[in-house]
Structures are given as structure tokens and as C-alpha cells.
C-alpha positions in Angstrom: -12.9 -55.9 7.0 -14.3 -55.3 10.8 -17.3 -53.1 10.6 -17.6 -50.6 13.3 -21.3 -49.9 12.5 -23.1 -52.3 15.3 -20.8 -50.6 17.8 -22.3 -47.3 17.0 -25.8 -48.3 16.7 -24.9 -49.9 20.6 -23.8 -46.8 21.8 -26.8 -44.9 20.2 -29.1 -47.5 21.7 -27.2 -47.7 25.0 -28.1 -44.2 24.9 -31.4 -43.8 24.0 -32.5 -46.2 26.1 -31.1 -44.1 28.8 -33.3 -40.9 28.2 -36.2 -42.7 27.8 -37.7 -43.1 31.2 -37.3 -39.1 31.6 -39.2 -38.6 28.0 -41.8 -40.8 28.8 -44.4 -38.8 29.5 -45.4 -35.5 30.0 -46.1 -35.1 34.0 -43.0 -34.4 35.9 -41.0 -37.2 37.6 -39.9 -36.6 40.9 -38.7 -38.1 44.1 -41.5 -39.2 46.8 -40.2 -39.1 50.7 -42.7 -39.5 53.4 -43.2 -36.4 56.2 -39.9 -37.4 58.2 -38.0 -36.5 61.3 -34.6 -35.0 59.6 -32.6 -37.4 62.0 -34.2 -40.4 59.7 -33.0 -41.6 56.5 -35.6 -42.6 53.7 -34.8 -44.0 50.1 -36.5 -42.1 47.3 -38.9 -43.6 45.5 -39.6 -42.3 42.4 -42.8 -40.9 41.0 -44.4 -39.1 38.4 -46.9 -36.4 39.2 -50.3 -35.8 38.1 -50.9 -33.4 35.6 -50.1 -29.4 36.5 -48.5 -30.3 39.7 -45.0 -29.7 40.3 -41.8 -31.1 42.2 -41.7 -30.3 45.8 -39.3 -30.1 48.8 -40.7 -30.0 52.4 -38.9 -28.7 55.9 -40.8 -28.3 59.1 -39.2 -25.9 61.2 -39.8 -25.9 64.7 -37.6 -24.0 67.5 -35.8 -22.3 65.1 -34.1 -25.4 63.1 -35.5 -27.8 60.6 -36.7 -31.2 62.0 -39.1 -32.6 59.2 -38.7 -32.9 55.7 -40.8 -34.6 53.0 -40.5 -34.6 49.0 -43.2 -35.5 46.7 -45.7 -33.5 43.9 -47.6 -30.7 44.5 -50.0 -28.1 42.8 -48.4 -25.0 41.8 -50.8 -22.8 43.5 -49.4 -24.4 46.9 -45.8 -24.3 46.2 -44.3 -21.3 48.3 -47.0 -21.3 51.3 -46.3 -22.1 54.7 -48.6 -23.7 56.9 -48.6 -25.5 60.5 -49.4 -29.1 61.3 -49.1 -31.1 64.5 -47.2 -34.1 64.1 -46.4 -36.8 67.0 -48.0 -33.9 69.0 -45.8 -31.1 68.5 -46.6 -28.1 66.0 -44.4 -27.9 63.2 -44.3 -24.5 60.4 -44.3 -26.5 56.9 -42.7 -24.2 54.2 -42.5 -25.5 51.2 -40.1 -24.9 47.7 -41.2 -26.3 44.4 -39.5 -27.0 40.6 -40.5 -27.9 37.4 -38.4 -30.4 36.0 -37.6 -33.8 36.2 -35.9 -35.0 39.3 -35.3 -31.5 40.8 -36.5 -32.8 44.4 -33.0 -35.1 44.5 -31.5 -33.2 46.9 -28.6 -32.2 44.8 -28.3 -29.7 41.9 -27.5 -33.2 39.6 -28.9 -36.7 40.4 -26.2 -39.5 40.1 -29.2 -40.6 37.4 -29.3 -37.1 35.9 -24.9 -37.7 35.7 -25.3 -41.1 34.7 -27.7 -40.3 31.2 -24.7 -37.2 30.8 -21.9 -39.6 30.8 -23.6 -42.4 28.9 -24.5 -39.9 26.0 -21.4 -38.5 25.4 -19.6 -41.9 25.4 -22.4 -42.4 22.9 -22.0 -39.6 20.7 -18.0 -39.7 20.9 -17.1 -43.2 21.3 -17.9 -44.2 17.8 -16.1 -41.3 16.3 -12.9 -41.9 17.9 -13.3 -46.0 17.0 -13.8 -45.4 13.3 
């Protein structure tokens, strides 16, 4: 008789091991992007923040548009304030938005990895039950 129990266990696994690298730790993971001209595309790196700082999204506004952005961790008594910097010479208003949970700097309400861990749980949690 063909056991369906290491298929299971598989698809728990498969699963776990999918969570794991958001329930690592306690410090938020988020997504690091250097201070960048909007018109320039930079891969995400991802990070994990020091203890009681937060995920952040930055947009330097200048003439009326936004022309830098940056992503990274910051502390929570920053998040929200706005500030000016020069940068290649030219003064740029930094506002800045922050979130407290993993990955919430992606750029999109759901990461493709946040989507990913979704899909790969349910097939986890149903698969089994429909093969048995």
C-alpha cells in the first residue's frame, strides 16, 4: 500500500522552510535602496533593521515632482519628518513614510516573496488533503 505520509511531511516542510526567513528574528526585514534619482533603477537588497527602527520609504521632491527615492530602516521618532538635503548640488525636501512589518518598503501592497510563502502554504495545507 503507497503511503501518502512523506508527501505531506514535504509539503509541511516545503512550507516551513518558506516562513522561516521572515520568523527569524525579531527586528524588522526590509528592503535597502540607496538615495536615487527616480529615473534610475536599483535592485533591493534585503536587510533587517536594528532594534526599534522601522521600515522606511524616501521621495525627494523638488520643483513640485518627486526625483529621489531611497528605502531602508529608520527610527520611529524620524518617520514622518521632512527635511532638506543637497544632493549633486541641488536642494531636495526629503519626506519620509514608515511601516512596521516585514517587507512593507517593496513597493507594492504584496511582495512577489510575501505571494510566493501564500501560495506555497496553502499548496501545503491542501495538497495533502486532496492526495489522501
Amino acid at each position: 500500500m503507497y503511503s501518502f505520509f512523506p508527501t505531506r511531511a514535504v509539503c509541511v516542510l516545503l512550507g516551513a522552510c518558506l516562513l522561516l526567513p521572515a520568523l527569524h528574528c525579531e527586528n524588522l526585514l526590509c528592503y535597502y535602496c540607496p538615495l536615487l534619482s527616480t529615473s534610475r533603477a536599483c535592485d533591493l537588497v534585503l536587510t533587517e533593521c536594528p532594534p526599534q527602527e522601522l521600515c522606511v520609504t524616501g521621495r525627494g521632491h523638488y520643483g513640485g515632482r518627486v526625483a529621489l527615492s531611497t528605502r531602508g530602516c529608520m527610527s520611529e521618532r524620524d518617520c514622518g519628518l521632512e527635511h532638506t538635503i543637497l544632493y549633486r548640488g541641488t536642494n531636495f525636501t526629503m519626506t519620509y513614510s514608515c511601516c512596521d512589518w516585514h517587507y512593507c518598503n517593496s513597493g507594492s501592497h504584496c511582495s512577489g516573496y510575501l505571494a510566493t510563502i501564500g501560495l506555497a502554504t496553502a499548496a501545503a495545507l491542501l495538497l495533502p488533503g486532496r492526495l489522501c
